[in-house]
One Martini backbone bead per residue (centre of mass of N, CA, C, O) as a GRO file, in nm:
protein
  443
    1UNK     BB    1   0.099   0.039   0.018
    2UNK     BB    2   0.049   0.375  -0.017
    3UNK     BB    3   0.138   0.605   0.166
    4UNK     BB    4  -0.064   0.794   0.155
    5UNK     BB    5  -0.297   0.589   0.196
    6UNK     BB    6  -0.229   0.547   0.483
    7UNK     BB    7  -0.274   0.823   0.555
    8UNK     BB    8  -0.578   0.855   0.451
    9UNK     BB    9  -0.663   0.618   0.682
   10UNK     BB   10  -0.587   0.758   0.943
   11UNK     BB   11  -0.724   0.990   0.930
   12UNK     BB   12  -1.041   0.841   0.872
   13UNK     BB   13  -1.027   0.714   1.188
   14UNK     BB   14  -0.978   0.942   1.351
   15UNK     BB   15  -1.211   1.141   1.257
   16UNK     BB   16  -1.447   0.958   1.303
   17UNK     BB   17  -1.369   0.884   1.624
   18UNK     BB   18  -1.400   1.201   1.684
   19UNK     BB   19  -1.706   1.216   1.556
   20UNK     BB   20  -1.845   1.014   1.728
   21UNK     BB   21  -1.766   1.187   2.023
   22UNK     BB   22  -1.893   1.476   1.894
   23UNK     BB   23  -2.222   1.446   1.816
   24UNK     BB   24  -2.558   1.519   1.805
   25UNK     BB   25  -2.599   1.208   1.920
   26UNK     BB   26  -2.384   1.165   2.150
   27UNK     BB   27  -2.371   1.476   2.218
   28UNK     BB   28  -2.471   1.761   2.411
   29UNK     BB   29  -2.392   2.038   2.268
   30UNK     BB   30  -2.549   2.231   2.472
   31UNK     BB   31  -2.389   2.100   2.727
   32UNK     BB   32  -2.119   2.287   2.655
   33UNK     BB   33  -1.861   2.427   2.806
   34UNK     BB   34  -1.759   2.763   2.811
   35UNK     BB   35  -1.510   3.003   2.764
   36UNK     BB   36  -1.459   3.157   3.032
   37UNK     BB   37  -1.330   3.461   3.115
   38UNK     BB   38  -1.588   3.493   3.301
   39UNK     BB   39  -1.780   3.385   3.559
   40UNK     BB   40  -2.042   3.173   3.522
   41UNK     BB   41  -2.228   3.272   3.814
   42UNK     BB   42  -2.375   3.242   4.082
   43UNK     BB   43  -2.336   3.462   4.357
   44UNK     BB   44  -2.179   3.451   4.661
   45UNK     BB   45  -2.204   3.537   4.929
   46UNK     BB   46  -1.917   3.475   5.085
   47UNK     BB   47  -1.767   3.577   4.834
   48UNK     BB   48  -1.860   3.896   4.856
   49UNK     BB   49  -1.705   3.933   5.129
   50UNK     BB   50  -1.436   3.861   5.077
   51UNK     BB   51  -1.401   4.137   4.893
   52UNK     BB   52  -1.456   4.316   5.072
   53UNK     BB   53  -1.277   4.238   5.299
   54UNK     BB   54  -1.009   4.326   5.167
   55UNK     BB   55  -1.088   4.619   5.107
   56UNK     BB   56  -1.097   4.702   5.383
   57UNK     BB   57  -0.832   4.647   5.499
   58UNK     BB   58  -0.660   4.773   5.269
   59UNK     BB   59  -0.791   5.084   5.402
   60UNK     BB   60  -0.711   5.068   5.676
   61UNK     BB   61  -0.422   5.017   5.600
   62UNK     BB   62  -0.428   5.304   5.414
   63UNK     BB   63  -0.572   5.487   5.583
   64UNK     BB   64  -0.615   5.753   5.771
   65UNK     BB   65  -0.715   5.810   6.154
   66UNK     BB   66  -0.572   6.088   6.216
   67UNK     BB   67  -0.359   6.295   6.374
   68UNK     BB   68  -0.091   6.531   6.372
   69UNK     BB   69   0.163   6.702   6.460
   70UNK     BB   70   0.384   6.856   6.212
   71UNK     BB   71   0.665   6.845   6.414
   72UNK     BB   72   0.660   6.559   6.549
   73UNK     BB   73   0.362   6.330   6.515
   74UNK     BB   74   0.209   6.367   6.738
   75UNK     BB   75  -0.146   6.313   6.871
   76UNK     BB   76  -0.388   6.449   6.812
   77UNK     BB   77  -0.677   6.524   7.111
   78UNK     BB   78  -0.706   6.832   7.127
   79UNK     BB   79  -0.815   7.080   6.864
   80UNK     BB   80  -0.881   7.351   7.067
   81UNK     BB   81  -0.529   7.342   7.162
   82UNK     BB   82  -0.417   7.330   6.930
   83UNK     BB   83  -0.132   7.428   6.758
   84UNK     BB   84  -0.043   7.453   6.464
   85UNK     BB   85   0.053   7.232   6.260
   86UNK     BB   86  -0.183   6.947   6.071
   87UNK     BB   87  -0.202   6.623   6.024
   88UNK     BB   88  -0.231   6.316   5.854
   89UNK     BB   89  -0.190   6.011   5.897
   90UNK     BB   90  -0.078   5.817   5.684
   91UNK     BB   91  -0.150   5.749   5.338
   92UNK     BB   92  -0.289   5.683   5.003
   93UNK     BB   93  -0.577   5.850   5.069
   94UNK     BB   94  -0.783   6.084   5.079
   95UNK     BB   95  -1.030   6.187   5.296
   96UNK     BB   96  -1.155   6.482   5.094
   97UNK     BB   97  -1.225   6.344   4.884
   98UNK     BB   98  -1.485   6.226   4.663
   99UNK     BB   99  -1.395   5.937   4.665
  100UNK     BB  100  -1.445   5.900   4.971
  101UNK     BB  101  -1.750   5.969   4.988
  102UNK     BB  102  -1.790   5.690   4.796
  103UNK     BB  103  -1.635   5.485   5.037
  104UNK     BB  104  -1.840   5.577   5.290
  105UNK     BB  105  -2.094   5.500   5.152
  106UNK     BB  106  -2.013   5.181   5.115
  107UNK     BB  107  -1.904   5.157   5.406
  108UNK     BB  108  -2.257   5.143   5.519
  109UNK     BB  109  -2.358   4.961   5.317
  110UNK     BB  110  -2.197   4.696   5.394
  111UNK     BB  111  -2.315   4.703   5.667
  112UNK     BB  112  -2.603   4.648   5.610
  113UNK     BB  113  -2.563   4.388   5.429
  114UNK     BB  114  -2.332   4.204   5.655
  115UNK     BB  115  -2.357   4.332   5.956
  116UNK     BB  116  -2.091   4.458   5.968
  117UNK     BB  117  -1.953   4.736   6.156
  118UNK     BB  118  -1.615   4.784   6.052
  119UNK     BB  119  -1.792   4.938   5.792
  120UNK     BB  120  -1.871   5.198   5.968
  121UNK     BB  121  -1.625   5.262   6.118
  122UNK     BB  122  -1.453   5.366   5.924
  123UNK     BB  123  -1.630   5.575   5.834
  124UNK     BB  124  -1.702   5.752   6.113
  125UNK     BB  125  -1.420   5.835   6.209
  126UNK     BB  126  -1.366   5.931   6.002
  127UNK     BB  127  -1.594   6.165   5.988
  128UNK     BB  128  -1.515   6.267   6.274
  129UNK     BB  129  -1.242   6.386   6.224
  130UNK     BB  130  -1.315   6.633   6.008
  131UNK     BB  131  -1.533   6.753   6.198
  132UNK     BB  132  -1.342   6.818   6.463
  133UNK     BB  133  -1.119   7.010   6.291
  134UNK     BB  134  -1.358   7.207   6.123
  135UNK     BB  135  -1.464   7.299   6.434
  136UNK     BB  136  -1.195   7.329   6.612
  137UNK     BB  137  -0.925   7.405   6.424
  138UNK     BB  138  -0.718   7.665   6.427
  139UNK     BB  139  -0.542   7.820   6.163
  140UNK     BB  140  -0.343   8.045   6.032
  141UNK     BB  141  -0.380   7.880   5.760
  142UNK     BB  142  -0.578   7.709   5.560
  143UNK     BB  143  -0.364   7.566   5.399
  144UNK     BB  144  -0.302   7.402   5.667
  145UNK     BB  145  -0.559   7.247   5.658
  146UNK     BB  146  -0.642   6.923   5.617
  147UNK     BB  147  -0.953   7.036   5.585
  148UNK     BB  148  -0.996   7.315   5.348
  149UNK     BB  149  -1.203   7.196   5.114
  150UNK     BB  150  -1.435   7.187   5.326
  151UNK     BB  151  -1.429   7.492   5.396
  152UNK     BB  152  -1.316   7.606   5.116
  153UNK     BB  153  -1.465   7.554   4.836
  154UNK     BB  154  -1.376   7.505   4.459
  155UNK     BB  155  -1.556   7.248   4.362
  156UNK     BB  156  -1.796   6.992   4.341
  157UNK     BB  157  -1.568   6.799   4.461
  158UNK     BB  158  -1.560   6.921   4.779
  159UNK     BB  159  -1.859   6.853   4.817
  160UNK     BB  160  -2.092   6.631   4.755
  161UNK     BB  161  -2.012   6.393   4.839
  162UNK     BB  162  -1.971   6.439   5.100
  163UNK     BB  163  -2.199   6.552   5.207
  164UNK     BB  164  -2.382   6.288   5.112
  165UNK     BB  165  -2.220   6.113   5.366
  166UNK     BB  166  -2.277   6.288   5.597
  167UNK     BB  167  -2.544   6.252   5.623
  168UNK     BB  168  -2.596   5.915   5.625
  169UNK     BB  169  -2.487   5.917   5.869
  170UNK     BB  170  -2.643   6.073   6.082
  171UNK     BB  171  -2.850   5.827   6.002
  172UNK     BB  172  -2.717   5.640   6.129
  173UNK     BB  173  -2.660   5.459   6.413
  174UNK     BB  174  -2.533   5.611   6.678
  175UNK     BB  175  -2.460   5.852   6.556
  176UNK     BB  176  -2.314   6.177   6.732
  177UNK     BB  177  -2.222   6.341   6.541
  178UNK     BB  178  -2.154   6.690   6.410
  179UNK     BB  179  -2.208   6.778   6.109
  180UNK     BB  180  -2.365   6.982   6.020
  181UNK     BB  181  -2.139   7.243   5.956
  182UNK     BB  182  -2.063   7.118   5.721
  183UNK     BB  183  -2.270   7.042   5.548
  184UNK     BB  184  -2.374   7.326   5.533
  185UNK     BB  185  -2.102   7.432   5.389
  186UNK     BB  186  -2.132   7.247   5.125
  187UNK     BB  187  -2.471   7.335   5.083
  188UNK     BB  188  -2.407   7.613   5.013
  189UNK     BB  189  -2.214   7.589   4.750
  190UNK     BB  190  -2.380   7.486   4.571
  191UNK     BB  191  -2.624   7.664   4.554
  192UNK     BB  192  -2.447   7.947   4.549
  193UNK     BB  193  -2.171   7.934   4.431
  194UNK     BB  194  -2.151   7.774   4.206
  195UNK     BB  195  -2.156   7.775   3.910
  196UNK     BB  196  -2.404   7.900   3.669
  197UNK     BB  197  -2.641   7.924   3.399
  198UNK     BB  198  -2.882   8.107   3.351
  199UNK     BB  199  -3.079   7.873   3.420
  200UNK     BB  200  -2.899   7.679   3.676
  201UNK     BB  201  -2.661   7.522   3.580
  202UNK     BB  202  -2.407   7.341   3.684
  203UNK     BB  203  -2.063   7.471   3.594
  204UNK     BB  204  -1.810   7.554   3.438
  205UNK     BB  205  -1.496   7.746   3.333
  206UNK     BB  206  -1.368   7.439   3.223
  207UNK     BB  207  -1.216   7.438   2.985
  208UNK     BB  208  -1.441   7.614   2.903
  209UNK     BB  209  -1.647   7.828   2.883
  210UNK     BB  210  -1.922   7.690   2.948
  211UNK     BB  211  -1.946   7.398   3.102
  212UNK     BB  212  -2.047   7.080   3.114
  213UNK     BB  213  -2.048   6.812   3.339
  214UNK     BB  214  -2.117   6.504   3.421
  215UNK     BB  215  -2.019   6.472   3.707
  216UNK     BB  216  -2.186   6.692   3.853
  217UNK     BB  217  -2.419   6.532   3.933
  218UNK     BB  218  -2.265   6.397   4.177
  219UNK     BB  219  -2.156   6.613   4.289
  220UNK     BB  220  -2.448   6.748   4.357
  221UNK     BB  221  -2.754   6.582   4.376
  222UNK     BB  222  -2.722   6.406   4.625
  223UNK     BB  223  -2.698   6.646   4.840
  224UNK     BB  224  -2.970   6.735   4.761
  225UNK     BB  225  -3.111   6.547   4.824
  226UNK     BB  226  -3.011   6.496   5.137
  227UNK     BB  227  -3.120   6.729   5.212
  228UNK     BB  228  -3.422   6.740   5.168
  229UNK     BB  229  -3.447   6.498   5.371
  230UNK     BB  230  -3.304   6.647   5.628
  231UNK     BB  231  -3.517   6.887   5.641
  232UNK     BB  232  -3.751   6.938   5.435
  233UNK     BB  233  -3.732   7.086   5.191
  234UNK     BB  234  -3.812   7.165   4.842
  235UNK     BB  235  -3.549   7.274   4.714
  236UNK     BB  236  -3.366   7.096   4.675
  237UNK     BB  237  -3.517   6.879   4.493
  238UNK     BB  238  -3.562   7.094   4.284
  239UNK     BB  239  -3.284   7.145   4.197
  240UNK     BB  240  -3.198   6.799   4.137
  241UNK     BB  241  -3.425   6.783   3.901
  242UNK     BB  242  -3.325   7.007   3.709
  243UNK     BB  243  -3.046   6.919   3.651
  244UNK     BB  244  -3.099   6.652   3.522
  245UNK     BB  245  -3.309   6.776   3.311
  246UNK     BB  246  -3.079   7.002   3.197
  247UNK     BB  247  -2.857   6.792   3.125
  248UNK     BB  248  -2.999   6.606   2.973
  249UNK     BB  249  -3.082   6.792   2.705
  250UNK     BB  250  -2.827   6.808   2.608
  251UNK     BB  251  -2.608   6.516   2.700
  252UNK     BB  252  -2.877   6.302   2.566
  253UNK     BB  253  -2.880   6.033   2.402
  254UNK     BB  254  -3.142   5.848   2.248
  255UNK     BB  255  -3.022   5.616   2.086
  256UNK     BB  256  -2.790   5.540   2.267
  257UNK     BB  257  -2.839   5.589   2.587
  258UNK     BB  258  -2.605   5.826   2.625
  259UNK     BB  259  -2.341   6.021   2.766
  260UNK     BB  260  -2.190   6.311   2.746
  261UNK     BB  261  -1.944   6.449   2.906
  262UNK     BB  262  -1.924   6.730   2.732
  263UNK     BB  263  -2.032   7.054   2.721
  264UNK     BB  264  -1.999   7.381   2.527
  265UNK     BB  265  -2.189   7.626   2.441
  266UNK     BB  266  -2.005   7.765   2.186
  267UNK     BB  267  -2.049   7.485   2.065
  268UNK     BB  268  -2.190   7.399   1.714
  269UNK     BB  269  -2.067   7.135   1.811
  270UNK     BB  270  -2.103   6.824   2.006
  271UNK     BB  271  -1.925   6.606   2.059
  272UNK     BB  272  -1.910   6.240   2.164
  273UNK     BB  273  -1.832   6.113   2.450
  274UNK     BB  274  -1.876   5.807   2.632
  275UNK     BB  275  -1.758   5.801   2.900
  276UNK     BB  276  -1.806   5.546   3.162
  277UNK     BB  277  -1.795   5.720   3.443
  278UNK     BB  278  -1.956   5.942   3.414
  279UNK     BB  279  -2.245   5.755   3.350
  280UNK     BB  280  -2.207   5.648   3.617
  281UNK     BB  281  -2.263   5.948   3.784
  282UNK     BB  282  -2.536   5.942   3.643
  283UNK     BB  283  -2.704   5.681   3.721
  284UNK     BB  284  -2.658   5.723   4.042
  285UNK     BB  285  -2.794   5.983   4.077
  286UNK     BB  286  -3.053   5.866   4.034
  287UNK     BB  287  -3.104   5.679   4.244
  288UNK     BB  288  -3.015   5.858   4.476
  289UNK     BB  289  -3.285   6.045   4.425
  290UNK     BB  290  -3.498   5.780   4.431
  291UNK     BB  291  -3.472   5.763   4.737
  292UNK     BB  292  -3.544   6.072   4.838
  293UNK     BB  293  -3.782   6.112   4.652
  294UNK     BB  294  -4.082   6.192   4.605
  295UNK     BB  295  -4.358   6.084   4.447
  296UNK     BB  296  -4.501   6.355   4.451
  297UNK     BB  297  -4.332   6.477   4.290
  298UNK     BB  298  -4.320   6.645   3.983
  299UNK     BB  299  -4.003   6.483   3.890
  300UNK     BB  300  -4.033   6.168   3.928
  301UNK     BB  301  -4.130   6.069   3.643
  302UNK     BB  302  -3.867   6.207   3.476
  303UNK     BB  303  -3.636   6.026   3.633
  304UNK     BB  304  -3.700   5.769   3.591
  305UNK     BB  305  -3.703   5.738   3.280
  306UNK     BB  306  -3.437   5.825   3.251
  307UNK     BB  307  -3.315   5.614   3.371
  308UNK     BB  308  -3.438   5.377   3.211
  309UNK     BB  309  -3.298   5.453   2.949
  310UNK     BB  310  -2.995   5.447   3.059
  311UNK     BB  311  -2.993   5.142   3.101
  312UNK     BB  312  -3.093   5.067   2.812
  313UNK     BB  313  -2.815   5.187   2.718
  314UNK     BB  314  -2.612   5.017   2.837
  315UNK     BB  315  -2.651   4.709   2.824
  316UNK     BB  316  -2.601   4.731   2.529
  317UNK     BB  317  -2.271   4.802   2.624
  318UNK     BB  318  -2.176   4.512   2.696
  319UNK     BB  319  -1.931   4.272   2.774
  320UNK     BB  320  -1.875   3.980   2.778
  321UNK     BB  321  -1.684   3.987   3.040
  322UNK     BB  322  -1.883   4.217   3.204
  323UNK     BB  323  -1.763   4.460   3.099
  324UNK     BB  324  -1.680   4.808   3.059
  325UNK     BB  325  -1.580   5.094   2.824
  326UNK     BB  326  -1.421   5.353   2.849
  327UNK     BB  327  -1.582   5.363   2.569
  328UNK     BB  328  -1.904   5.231   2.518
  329UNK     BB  329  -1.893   5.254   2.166
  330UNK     BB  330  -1.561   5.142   2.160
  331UNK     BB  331  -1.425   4.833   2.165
  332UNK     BB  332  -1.074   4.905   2.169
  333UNK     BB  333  -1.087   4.991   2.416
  334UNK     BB  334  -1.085   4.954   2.751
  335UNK     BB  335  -1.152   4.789   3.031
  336UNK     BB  336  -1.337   4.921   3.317
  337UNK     BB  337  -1.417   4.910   3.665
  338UNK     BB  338  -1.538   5.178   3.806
  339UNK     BB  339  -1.808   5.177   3.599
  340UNK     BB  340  -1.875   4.883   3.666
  341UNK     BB  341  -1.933   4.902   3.955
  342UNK     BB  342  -2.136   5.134   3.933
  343UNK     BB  343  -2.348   4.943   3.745
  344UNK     BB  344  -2.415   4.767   3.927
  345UNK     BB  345  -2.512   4.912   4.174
  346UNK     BB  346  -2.739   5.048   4.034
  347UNK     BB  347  -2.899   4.842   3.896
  348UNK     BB  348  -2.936   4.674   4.159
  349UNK     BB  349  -3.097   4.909   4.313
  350UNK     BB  350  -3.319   4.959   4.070
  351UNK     BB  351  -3.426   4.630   4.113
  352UNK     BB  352  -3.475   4.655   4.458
  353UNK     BB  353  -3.710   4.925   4.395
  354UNK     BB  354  -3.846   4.896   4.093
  355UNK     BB  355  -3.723   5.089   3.837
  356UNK     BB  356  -3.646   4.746   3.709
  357UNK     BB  357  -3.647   4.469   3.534
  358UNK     BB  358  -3.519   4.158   3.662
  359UNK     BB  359  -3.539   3.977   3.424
  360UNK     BB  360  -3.364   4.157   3.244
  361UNK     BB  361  -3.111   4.225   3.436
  362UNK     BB  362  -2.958   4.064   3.636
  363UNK     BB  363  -2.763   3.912   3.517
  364UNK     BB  364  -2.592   4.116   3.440
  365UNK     BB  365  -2.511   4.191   3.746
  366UNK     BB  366  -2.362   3.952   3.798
  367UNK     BB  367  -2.168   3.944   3.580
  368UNK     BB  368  -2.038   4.247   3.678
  369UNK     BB  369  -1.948   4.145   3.944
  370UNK     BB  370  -1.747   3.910   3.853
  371UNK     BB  371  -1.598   4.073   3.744
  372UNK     BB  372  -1.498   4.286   3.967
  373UNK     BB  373  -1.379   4.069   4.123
  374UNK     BB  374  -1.136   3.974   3.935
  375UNK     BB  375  -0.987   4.307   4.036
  376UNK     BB  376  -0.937   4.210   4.361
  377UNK     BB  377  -0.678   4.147   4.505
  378UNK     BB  378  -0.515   3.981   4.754
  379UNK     BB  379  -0.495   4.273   4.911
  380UNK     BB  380  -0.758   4.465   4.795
  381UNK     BB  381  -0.693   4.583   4.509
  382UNK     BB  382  -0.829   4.755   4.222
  383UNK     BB  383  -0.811   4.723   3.952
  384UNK     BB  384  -0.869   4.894   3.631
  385UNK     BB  385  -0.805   5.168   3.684
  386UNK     BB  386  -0.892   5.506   3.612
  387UNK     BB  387  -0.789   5.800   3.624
  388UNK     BB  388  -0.814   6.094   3.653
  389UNK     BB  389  -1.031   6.332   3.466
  390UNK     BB  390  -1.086   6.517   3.214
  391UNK     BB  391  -1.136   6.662   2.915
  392UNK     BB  392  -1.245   6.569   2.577
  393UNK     BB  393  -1.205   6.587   2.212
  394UNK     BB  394  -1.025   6.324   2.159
  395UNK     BB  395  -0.968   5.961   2.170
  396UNK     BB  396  -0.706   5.950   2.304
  397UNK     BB  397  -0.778   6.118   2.595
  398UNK     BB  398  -0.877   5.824   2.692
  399UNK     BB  399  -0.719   5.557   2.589
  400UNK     BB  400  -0.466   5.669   2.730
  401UNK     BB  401  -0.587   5.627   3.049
  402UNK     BB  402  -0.446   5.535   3.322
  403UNK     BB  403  -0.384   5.272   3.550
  404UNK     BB  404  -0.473   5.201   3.905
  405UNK     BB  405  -0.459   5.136   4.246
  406UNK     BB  406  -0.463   5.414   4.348
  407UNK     BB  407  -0.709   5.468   4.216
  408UNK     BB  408  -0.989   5.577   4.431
  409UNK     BB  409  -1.271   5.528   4.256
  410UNK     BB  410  -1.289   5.205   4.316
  411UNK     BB  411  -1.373   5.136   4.595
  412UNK     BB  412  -1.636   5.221   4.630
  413UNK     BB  413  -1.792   5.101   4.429
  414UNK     BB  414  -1.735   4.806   4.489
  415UNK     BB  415  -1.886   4.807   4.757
  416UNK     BB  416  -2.110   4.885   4.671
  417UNK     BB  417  -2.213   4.660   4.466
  418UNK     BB  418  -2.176   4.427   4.682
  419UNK     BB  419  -2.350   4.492   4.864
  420UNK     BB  420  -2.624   4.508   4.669
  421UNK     BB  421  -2.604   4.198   4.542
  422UNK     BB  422  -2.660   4.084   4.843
  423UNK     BB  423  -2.960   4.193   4.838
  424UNK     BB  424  -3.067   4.072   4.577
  425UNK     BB  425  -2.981   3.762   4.676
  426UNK     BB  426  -3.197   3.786   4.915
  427UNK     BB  427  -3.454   3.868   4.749
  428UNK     BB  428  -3.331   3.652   4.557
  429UNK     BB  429  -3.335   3.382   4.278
  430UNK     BB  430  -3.125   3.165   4.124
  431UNK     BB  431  -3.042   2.997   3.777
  432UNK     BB  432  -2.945   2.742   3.590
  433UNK     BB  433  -3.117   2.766   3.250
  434UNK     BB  434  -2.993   2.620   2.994
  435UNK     BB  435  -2.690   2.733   3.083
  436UNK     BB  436  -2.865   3.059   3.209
  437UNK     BB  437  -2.901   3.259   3.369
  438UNK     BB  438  -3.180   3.333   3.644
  439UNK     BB  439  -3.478   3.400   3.728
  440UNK     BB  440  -3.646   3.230   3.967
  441UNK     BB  441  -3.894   3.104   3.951
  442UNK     BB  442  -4.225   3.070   4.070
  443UNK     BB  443  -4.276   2.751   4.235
   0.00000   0.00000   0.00000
């Protein structure tokens, strides 16, 4: 026999062979198990708790807990008798960033999605170290004291997440820190002070005069709206609704359900960047916003509805990995943690609120989850996020901003995320059915 005709009986044994075993006949080619980059299970609670728990301590343990005298390093103890400069101790990230102000938020929910104390006491120890210093320390030059961003603020950066993180704390059980004062002076700044629009859009006048930043929707409506719900002035709900609503009408695209970063009063023509975390920004506020909107006020269903696009414009530009991409219509951006964890947490608690569909949506959250879980590494560091970004009108100044663990957006929405998917999972039941995650039927 001819060597050519040996290799071509062997070739027709093997893949027979082969073809045997792995046919619609003999085996059920629907549940081959498909190779996921990202685990496709439904998560459980323990293991959401594990990755909260690294995040936590990880964060204990490198962020200032104190106050130092700037001359020896000792331990300041009574702020009203304290002379000279006064510093934090040592730490990797900012106590009065607006980052810590959502990782305070985080950390609040966190204690109660799993009733551990220790993550209520994180948040509320830093902002009574705060709230201590900015009523208490008298320094000779404001730009001396470590919380001078909180005393007297320059952009709704220093004001609103935090103002909103100390409201929360205020309403937390058993907290009697003194607020107020802090409070008032954040949500003064807001109201009054930062510039807007002819119309009240409150606005930059950076990069360019007259700015809209989408990012500033956070930076500013959840602290009105906490503000309306602790004093009950219906002047606060008016401001945040009226922002939403003016704010959409300029910069969310409807075809795509997605919001542009920036619009600039002057620009003729409106470039679309619809960069990733401003978007998460953006849909968080609704949800912080319909959390203590009265139901009868009459803005309350304008803002859902807008909610409920925008939600529906996410979702389609899901990643199959569960994550979002830096530009989220751009497929060849990179994959961004700290939005997709923004959008976990945001869905998660408009399903667990009833303010959209979870038969359609929970899946895609559970999914999102998932990936974000797989960005905490085993020190508790969140990788794959953005740093801070300002606007930009061209491609590549999105698509090549760098990524650290110690940029500090991710660390909050990380902590929100995985608490309310705890809730979610509390009060729902899933299932692979058929091979693909499912909210499991009643009955």
């Amino acid at each position: 026999m001819k060597i050519s005709k040996i290799i071509s009986l062997c070739v027709f044994v093997t893949g027979s062979s082969l073809y045997a075993q792995t046919n619609d006949v003999t085996a059920p080619l629907h549940a081959m198990q498909p190779d996921y980059i990202t685990p496709y299970v439904v998560p459980e609670k323990n293991n959401i708790e594990a990755v909260l728990n690294r995040v936590y301590t990880f964060l204990e343990e490198n962020t200032a807990s104190k106050a130092l005298n700037a001359s020896d390093n000792s331990e300041v103890t009574d702020f009203k008798k304290t002379k000279g400069k006064i510093i934090f101790s040592p730490g990797s990230f900012r106590l009065t960033s607006y980052e810590w102000g959502v990782t305070y938020a985080g950390m609040l929910l966190a204690a109660e999605a799993t009733g551990k104390k220790e993550y209520a006491e994180y948040a509320n120890k830093r902002i009574k170290l705060i709230t201590d210093i900015a009523v208490n320390y008298k320094s000779e030059s404001l730009r001396d004291s470590p919380v001078h961003g909180v005393l007297q603020p320059r952009a709704l950066d220093d004001a609103g997440a935090l103002c909103a993180a100390f409201i929360k704390a205020k309403k937390y059980p058993n907290n009697s820190t003194n607020a107020d004062p802090v409070i008032n002076n954040l949500i003064k700044y807001i109201s009054e002070k930062e510039f807007r629009l002819k119309d009240g859009t409150l606005a930059r006048n950076r990069p360019q005069q007259n700015t809209l930043w989408l990012d500033d929707l956070f930076m500013s409506v959840p602290a009105l709206a906490q503000m309306g719900s602790y004093t009950g002035d219906s002047k606060y709900f008016d401001d945040a609704v009226k922002q939403v609503n003016q704010f959409s009408e300029r910069m969310f695209n409807s075809q795509k359900g997605l919001y542009m970063h920036g619009w600039v009063e002057s620009m003729q023509v409106h470039p679309q960047f619809h960069w990733a975390r401003a978007n998460g920004w953006a849909v968080m506020t609704m949800v912080e916003l319909l959390e203590v909107l009265p139901k009868n006020h009459p803005g309350y269903p304008q803002v859902l509805a807008q909610l409920q696009k925008h939600i529906a414009g996410l979702v389609q530009y899901q990643d199959g990995t569960g994550f979002w991409h830096q530009l989220l219509d751009r497929n060849d951006s990179y994959l961004e943690t700290s939005a997709t964890a923004i959008y976990t947490y945001s869905i998660a608690r408009a399903i667990n609120r009833g303010y959209v569909d979870k038969l359609a949506y929970a899946p895609a959250v559970l999914l999102a989850w998932n990936a974000v879980a797989s960005k905490v590494n085993t020190k508790g560091q969140v990788e794959g996020t953005c740093v801070g970004t300002g606007m930009g009108f061209d491609p590549a100044f999105y698509y090549y901003r760098p990524i650290n663990v110690f940029a500090a957006h991710g660390y909050g929405p990380v902590l929100l995320a995985g608490a309310e998917v705890i809730l979610l999972l509390k009060n729902n039941r899933f299932e692979v059915n058929d091979s693909a995650i499912q909210l499991k039927a009643k009955g």
